[in-house]
Backbone bond lengths (Angstrom), bond angles and torsions (degrees), N, CA, C in turn:
res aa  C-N    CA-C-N  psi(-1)  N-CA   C-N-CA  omega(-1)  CA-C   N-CA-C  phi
1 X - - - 1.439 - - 1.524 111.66 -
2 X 1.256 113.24 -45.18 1.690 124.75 161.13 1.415 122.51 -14.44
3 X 1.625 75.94 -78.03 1.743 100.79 171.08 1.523 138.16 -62.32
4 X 1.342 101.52 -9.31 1.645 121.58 -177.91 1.371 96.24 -85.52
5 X 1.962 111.42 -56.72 1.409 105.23 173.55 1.226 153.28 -57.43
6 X 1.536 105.17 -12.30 1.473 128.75 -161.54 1.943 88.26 -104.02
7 X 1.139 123.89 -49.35 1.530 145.60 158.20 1.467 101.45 -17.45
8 X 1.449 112.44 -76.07 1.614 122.28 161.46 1.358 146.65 -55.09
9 X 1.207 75.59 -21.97 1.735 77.32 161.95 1.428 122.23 -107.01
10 X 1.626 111.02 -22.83 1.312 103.78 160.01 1.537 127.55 -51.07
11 X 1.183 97.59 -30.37 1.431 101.48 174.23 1.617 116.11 -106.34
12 X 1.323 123.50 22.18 0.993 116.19 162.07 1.729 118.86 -101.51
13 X 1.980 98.99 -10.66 1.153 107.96 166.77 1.186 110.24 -78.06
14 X 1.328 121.43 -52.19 1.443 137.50 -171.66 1.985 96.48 -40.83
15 X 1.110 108.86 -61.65 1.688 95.38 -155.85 1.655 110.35 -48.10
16 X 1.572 125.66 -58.98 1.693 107.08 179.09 1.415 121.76 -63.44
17 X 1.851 113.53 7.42 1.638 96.60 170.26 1.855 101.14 -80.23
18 X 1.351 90.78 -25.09 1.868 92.50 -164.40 1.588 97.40 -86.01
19 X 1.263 117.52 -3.48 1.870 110.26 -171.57 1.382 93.74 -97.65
20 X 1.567 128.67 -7.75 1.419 127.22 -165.04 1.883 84.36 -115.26
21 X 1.052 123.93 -54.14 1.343 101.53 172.88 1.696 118.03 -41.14
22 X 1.391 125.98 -65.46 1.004 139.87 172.05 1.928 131.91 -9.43
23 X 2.077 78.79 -52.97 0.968 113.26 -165.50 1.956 110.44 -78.77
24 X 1.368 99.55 -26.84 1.839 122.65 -175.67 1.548 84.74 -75.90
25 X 1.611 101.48 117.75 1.827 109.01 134.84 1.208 120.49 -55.72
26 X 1.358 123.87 140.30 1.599 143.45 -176.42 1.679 99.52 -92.21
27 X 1.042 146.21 121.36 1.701 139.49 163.92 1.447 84.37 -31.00
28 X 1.610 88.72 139.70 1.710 76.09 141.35 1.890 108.81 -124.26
29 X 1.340 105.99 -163.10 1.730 101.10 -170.19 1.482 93.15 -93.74
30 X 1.136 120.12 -174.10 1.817 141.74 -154.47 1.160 85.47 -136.32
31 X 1.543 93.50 142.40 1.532 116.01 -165.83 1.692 94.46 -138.58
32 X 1.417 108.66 82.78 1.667 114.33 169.11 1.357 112.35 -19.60
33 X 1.210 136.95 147.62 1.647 130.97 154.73 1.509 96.91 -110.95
34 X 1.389 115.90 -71.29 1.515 122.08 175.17 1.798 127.58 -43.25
35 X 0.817 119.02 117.63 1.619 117.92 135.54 1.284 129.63 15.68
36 X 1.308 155.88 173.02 1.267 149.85 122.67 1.551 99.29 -75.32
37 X 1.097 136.16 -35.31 1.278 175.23 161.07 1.572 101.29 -27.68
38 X 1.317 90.09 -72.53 1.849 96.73 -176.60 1.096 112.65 -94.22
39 X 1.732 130.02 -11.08 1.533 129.75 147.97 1.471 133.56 -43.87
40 X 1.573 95.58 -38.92 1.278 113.06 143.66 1.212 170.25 -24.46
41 X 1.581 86.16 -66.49 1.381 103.63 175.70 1.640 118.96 -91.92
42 X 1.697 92.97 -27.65 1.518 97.32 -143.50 1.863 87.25 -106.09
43 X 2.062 114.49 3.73 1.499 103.92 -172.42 1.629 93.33 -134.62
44 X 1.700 105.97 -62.71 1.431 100.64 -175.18 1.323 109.28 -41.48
45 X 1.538 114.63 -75.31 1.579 108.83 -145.24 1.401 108.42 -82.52
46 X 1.413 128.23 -18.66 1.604 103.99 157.11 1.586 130.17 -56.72
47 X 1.312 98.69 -26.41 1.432 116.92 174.03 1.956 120.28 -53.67
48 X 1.720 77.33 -60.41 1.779 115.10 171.73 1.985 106.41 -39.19
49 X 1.558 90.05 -65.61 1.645 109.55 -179.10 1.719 110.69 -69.22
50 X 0.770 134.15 -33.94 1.463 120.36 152.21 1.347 130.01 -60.88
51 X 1.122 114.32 -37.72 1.650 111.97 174.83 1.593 106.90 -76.74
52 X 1.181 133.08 -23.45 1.382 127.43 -160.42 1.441 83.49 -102.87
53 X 1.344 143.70 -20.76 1.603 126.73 175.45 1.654 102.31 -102.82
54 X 1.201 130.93 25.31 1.212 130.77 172.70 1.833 112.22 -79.71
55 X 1.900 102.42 -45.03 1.914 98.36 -178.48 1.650 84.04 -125.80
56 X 1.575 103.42 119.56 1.390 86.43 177.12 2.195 95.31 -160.42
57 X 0.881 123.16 148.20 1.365 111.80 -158.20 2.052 97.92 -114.42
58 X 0.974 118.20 161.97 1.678 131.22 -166.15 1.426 93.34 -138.12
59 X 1.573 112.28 134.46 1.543 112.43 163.98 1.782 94.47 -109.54
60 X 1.262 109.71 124.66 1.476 129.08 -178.43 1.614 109.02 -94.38
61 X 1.249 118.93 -161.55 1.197 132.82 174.68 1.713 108.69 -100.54
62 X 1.768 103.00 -10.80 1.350 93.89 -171.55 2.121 84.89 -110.24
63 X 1.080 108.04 18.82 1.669 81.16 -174.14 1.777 96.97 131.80
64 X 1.150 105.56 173.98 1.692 128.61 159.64 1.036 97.05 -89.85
65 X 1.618 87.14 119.99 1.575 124.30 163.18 1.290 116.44 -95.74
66 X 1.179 136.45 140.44 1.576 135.86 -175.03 1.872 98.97 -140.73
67 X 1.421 86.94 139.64 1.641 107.61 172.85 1.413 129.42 -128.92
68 X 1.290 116.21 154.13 1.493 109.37 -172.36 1.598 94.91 177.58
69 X 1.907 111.17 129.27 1.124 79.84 -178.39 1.690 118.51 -73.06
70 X 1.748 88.50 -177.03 1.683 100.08 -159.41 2.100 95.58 -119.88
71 X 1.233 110.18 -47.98 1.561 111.90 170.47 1.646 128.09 -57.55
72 X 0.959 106.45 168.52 1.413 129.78 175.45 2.103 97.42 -61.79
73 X 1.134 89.44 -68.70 1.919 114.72 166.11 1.253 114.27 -31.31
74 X 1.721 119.23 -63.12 1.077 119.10 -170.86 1.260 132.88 -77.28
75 X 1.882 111.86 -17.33 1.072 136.21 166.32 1.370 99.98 -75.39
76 X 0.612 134.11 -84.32 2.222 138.96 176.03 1.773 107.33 -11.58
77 X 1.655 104.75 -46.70 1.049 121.52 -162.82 2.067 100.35 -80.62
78 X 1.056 129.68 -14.71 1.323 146.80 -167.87 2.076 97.54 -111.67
79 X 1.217 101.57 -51.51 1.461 100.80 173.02 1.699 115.07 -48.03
80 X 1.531 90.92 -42.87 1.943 96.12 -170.12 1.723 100.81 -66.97
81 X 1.496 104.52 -12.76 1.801 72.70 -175.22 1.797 92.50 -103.84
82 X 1.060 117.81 -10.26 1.612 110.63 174.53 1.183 92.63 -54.43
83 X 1.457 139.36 -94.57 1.508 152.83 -137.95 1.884 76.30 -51.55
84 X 0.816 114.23 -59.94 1.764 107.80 -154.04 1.347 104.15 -53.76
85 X 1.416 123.26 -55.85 1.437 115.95 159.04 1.161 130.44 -38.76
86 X 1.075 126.61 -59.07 1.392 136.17 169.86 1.438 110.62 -36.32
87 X 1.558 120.09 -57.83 1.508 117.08 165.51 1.203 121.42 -86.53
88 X 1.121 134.77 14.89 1.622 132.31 147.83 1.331 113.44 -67.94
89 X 1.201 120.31 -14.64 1.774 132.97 -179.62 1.001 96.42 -54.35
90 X 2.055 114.87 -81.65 1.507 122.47 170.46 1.288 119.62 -37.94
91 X 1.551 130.27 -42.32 1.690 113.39 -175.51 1.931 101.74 -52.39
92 X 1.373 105.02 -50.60 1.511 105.14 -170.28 1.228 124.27 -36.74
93 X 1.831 106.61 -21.05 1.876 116.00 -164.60 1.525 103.56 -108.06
94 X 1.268 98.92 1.96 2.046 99.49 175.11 1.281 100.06 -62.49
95 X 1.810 110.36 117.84 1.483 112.94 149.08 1.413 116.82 -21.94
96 X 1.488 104.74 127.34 1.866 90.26 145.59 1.225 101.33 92.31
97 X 1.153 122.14 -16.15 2.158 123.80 177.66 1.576 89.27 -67.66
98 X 1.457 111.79 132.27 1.746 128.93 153.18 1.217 93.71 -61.32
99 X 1.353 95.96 169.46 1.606 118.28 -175.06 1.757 91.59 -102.33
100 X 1.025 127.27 -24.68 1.462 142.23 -166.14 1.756 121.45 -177.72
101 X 1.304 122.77 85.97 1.197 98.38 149.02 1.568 164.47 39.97
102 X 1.411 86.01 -88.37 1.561 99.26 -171.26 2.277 90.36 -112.85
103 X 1.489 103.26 16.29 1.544 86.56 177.15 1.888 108.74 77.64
104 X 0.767 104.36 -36.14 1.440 115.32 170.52 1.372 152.18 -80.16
105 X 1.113 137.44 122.03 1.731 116.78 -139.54 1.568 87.97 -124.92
106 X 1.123 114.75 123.55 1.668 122.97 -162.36 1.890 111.47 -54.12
107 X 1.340 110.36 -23.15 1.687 148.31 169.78 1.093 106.57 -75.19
108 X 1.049 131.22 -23.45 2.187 129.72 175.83 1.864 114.82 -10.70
109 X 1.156 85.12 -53.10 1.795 119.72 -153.05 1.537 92.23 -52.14
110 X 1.591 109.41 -51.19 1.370 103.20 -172.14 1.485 139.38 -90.95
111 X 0.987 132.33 138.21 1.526 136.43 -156.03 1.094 110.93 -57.67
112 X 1.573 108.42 124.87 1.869 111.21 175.90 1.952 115.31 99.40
113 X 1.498 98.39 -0.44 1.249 105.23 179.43 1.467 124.69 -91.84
114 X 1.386 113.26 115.93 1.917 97.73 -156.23 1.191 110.13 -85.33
115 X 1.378 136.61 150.00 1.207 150.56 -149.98 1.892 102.11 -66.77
116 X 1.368 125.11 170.54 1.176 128.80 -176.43 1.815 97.94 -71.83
117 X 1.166 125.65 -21.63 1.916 130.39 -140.55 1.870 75.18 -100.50
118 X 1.670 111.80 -50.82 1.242 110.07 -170.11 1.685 117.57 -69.72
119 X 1.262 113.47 -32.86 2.128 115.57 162.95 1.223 82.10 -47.93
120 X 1.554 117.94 -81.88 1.480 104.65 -129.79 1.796 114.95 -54.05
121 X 1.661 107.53 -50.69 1.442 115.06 150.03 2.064 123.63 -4.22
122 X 1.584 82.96 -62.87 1.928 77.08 -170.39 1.427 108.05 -77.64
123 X 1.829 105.13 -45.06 1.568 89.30 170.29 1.519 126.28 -42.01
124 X 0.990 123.93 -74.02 1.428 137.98 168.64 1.254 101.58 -38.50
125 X 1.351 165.99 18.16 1.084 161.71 114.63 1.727 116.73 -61.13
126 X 1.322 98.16 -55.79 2.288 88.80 169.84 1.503 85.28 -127.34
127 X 1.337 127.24 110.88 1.328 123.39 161.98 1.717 118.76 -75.44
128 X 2.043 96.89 -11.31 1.509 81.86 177.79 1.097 107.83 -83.57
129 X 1.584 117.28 -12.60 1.772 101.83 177.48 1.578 119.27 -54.78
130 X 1.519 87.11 -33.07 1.710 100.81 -178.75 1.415 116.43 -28.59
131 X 1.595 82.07 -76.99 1.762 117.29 169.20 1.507 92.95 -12.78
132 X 1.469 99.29 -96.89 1.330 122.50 -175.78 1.530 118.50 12.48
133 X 1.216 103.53 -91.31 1.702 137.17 149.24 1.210 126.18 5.74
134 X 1.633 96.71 -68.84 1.784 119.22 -170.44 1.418 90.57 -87.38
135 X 1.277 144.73 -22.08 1.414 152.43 -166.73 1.514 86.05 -71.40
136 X 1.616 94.71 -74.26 1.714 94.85 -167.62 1.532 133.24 -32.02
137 X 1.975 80.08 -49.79 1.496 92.29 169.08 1.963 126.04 -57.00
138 X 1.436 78.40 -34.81 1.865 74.71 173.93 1.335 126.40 -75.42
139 X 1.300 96.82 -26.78 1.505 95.07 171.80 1.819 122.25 -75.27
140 X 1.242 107.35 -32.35 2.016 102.49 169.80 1.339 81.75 -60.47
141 X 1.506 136.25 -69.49 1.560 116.25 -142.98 1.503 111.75 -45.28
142 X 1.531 125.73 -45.45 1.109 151.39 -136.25 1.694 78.01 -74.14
143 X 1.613 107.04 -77.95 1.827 122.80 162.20 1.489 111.40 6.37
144 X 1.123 100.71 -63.09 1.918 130.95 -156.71 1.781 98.28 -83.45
145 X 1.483 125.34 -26.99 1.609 124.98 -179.95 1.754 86.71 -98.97
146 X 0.873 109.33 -36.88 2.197 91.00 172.35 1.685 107.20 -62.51
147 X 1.223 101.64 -39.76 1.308 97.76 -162.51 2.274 110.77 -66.23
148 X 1.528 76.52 -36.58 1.491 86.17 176.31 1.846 122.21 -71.73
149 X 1.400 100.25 -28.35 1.218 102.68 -161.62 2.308 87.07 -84.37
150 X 1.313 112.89 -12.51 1.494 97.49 -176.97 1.995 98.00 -109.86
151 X 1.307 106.84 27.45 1.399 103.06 -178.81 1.275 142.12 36.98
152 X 1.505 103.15 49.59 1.788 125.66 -146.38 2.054 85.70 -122.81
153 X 1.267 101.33 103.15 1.309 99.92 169.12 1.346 130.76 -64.41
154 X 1.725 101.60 -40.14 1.239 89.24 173.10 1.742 142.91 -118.52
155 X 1.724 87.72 30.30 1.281 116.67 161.56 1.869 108.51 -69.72
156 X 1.129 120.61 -45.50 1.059 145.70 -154.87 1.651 106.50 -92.15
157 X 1.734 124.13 -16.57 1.248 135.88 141.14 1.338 109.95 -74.10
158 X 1.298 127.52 -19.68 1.868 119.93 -167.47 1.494 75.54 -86.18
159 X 1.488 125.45 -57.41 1.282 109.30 -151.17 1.757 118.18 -69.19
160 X 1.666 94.89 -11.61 1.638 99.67 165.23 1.447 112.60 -59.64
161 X 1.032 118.34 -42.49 1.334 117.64 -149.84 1.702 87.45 -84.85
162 X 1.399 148.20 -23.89 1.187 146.73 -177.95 1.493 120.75 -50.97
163 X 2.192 92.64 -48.10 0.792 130.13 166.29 1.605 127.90 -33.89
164 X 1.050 109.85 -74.37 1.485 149.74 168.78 1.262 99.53 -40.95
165 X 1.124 107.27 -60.01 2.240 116.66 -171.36 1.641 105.06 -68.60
166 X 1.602 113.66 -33.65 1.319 116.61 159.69 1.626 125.32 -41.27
167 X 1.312 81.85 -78.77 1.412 100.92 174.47 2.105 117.07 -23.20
168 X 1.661 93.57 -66.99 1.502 119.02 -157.75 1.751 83.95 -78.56
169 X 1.223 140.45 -47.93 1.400 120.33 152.91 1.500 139.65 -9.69
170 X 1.661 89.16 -63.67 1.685 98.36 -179.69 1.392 115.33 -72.90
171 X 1.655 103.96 -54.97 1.425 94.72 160.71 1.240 145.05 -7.66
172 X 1.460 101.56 -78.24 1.515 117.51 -164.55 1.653 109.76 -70.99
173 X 1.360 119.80 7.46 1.505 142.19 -176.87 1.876 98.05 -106.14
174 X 1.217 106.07 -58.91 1.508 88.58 -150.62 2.017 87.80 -120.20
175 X 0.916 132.21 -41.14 1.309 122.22 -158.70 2.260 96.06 -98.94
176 X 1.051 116.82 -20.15 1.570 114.86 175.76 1.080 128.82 -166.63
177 X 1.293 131.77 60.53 1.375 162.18 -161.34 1.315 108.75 -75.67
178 X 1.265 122.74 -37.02 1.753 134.70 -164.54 1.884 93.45 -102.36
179 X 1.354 92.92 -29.90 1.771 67.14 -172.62 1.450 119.28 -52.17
180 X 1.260 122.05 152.02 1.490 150.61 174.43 1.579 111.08 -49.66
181 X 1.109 139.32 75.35 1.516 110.32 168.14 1.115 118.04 -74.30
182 X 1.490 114.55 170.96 1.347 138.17 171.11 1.580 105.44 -45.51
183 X 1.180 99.16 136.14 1.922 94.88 150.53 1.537 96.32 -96.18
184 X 1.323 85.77 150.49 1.338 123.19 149.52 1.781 144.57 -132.57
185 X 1.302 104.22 154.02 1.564 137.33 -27.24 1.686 112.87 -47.41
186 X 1.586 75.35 146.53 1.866 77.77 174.36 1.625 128.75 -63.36
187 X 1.190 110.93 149.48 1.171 87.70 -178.78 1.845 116.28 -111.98
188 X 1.498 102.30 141.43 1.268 129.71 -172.80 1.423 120.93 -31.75
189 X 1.071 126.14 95.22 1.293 122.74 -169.87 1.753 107.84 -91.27
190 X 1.230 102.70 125.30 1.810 113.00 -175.59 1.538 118.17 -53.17
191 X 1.240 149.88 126.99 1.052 144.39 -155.83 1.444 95.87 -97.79
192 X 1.757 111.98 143.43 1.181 133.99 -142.93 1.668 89.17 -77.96
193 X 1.476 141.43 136.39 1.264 150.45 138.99 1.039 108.00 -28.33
194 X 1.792 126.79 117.64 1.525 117.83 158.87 1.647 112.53 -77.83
């Protein structure tokens, strides 16, 4: 009879540890849909290209023109692509994102551009460099939502340009490393004798 009772209550304790297990969501893992490729295209650099045409000046026929937004709107409208940048950093570090799809890097064509098999390769060789990178990048974005949220235009051009150096950083590591740059200064080429 002891044993029946002690039986029952073990399991009368037992059931809300297992109804509270039950009850806990488990994480689950992330399942990329996009590209690095189409993270890219279709988040960074629209993101990228709005913030860098947000303070930016035009020499006209009437003079230098200078812009920046001026509204409540237009600032909001410059904020949405900071935060979005900023978290396009993290999409870049999802396990398991292809570098491309279709194997194919829409950029092929041009000289010095390493194949989609070869990104994924170097990433996956130091992923903390990866890190690194997309960090950097998050951090100008981050730069670029201070700058917006204190309405400082041309805090918010420095932080473009952070931006930008991010960007052309990672690049020249994993997506075009071989390409050729320019020298500089160029040098002067003699104009042809008629």
């Amino acid at each position: 009879m002891k044993l029946k009772a002690v039986t029952t209550l073990a399991a009368v304790l037992a059931i809300p540890a297992l109804l509270g297990a039950c009850n806990r969501q488990t994480p689950t893992a992330l399942h990329p849909d996009a590209s690095v490729q189409e993270v890219m295209a279709h988040i960074v650099d629209p993101a990228a290209d709005a913030i860098w045409g947000a303070v930016r000046s035009e020499t006209t026929a009437q003079g230098l023109k200078e812009y920046q937004p001026n509204t409540e709107a237009e600032w909001l409208e410059v904020r949405h692509h900071t935060v979005t940048l900023a978290e396009a950093a993290n999409l870049l570090l999802v396990e398991g994102r292809a570098v491309s799809h279709s194997n194919q890097l829409e950029d092929a064509h041009v000289p010095g551009i390493l194949t989609a098999e070869q990104v994924r390769i170097k990433i996956a060789a130091d992923p903390v460099r990866f890190a690194a990178a997309a960090r950097a990048l998050q951090v100008a974005a981050q730069e670029a939502t201070a700058a917006v949220d204190a309405k400082a235009g041309q805090r918010l051009m420095a932080a473009g340009e952070k931006i930008d150096a991010a960007c052309e950083h990672c690049h020249r590591i994993y997506w075009y490393p071989n390409t050729e740059q320019p020298k500089w200064p160029a040098p002067i080429k003699a104009a042809a004798k008629p």
